[in-house]
C-alpha positions in Angstrom: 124.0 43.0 -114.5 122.3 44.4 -111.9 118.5 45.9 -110.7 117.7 49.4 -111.4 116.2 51.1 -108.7 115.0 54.4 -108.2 115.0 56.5 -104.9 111.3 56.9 -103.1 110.5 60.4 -102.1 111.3 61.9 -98.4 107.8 62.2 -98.0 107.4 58.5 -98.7 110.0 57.1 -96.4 108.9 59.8 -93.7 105.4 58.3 -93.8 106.9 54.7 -93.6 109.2 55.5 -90.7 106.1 56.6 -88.6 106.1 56.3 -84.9 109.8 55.0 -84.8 112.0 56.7 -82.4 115.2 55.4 -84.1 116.3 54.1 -87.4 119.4 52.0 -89.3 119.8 53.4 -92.8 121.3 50.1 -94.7 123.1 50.9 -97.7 123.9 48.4 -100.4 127.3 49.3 -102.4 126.1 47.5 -105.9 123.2 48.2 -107.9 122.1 50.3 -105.6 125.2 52.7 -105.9 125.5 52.5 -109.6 121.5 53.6 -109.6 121.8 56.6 -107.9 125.1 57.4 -109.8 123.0 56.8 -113.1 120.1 58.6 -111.4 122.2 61.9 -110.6 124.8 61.8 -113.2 127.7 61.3 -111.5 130.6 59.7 -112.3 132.8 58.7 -109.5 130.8 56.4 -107.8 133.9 55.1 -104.8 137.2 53.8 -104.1 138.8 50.5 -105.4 142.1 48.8 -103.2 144.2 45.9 -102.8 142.8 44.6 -106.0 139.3 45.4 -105.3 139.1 43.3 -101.9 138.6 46.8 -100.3 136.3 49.4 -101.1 134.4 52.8 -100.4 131.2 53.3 -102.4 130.6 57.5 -102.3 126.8 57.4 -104.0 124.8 55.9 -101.4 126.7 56.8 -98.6 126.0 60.3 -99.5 122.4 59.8 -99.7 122.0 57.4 -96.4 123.7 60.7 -94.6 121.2 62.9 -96.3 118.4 60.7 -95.4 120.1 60.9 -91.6 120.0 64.9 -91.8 116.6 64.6 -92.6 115.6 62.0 -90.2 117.4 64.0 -87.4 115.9 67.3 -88.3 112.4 65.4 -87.9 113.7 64.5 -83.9 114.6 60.7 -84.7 117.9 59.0 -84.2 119.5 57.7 -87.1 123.0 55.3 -87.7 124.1 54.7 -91.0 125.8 51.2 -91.8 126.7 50.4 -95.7 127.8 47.0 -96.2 130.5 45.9 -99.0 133.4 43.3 -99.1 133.9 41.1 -97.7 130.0 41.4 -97.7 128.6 40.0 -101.2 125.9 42.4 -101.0 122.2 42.6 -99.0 121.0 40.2 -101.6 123.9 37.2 -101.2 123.9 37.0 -97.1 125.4 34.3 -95.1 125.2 33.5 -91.8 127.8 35.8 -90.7 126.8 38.5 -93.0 122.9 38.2 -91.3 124.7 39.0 -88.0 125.9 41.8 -89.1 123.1 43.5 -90.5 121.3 42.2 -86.8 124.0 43.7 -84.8 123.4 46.6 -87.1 119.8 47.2 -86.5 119.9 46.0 -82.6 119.4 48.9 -81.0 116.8 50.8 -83.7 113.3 50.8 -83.9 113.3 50.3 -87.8 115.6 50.2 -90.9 115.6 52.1 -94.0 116.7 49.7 -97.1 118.8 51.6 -99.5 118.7 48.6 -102.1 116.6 46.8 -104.4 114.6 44.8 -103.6 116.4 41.7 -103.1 118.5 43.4 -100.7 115.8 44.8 -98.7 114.2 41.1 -98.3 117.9 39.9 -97.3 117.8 42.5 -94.6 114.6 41.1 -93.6 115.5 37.7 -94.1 118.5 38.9 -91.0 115.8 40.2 -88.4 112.8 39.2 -86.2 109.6 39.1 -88.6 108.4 42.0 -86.4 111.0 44.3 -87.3 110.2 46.7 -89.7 112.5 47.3 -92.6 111.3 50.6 -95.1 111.9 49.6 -98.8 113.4 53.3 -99.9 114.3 52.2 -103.5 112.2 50.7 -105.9 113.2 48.4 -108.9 112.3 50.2 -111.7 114.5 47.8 -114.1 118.1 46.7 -114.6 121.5 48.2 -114.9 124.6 47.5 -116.7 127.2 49.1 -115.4 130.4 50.4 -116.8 132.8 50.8 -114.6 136.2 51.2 -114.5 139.3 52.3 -112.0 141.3 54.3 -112.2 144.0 56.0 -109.6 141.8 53.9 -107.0 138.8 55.8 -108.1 135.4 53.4 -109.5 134.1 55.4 -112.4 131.2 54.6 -113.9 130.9 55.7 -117.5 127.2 56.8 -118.1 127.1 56.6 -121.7 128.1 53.1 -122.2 126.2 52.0 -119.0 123.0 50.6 -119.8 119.7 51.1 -118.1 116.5 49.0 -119.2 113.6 49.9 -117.3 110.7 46.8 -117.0 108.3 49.1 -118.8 110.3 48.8 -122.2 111.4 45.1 -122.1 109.4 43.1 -124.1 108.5 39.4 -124.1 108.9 38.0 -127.6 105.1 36.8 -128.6 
């Protein structure tokens, strides 16, 4: 189980990148990846090896490269870093993991979050309190996932995956 988060608009993370002259686009390979999968219908959402200690997510690395296109088209500089194993994630950092995403960021003005929000506050939770880091998903809910591999490819099976948005849970009276 995962959060459900739903892409901002460009307009929205334009506005939020502002004055900055350069930007880190962080992508998370989990919840995030299977969101935007869910979000855009597709199926193949990355590459599983050596038992799953390797990976490749395709989903959010595709949309941290369209957010780069767009940011580079607007005149700013933009890196793209997506972190996976031996990562846990942007929401379960360790000291070595918080290095990374510092080392990551150290030479950019800002950083886009492609995550939820967990992740985004674990980026933060890695840099100076000054920094600014761009929330560019919102949690929306949580996700299920179905996924399975097969011929090294993780496939997420949409119809058994399940999505339950905050709006229709329920607290029992």
């Amino acid at each position: 189980m995962g959060s459900y988060s739903r892409l901002g608009s460009d307009a929205h993370i334009l506005q939020q990148v502002g004055e900055a002259k350069s930007v880190t686009i962080i992508g998370c390979p989990y919840c995030a990846n299977q969101s935007l999968a869910y979000d855009k219908e597709i199926s193949v959402i990355g590459e599983s090896s050596l038992g799953g200690l390797r990976g490749k997510t395709y989903v959010i690395a595709q949309e941290a490269d369209r957010i780069k296109a767009l940011l580079e088209s607007k005149g700013i500089f933009a890196t793209v870093k997506i972190f996976g194993l031996p990562h846990w994630g942007l929401c379960w950092q360790n000291g070595k993991d918080r290095k990374a995403v510092a080392k990551a960021c150290e030479k950019s003005d800002a950083a886009i979050a492609l995550s939820c929000f967990a992740g985004c506050e674990g980026i933060k939770s890695a840099l100076p309190e000054s920094f600014k880091v761009i929330p560019a998903m919102f949690n929306a809910g949580t996700i299920s996932a179905y996924l399975s591999v097969e011929k090294g490819k993780v496939v997420m099976d949409k119809a058994k995956t399940k999505v339950h948005l905050f709006k229709d849970l329920k607290q029992p009276v």
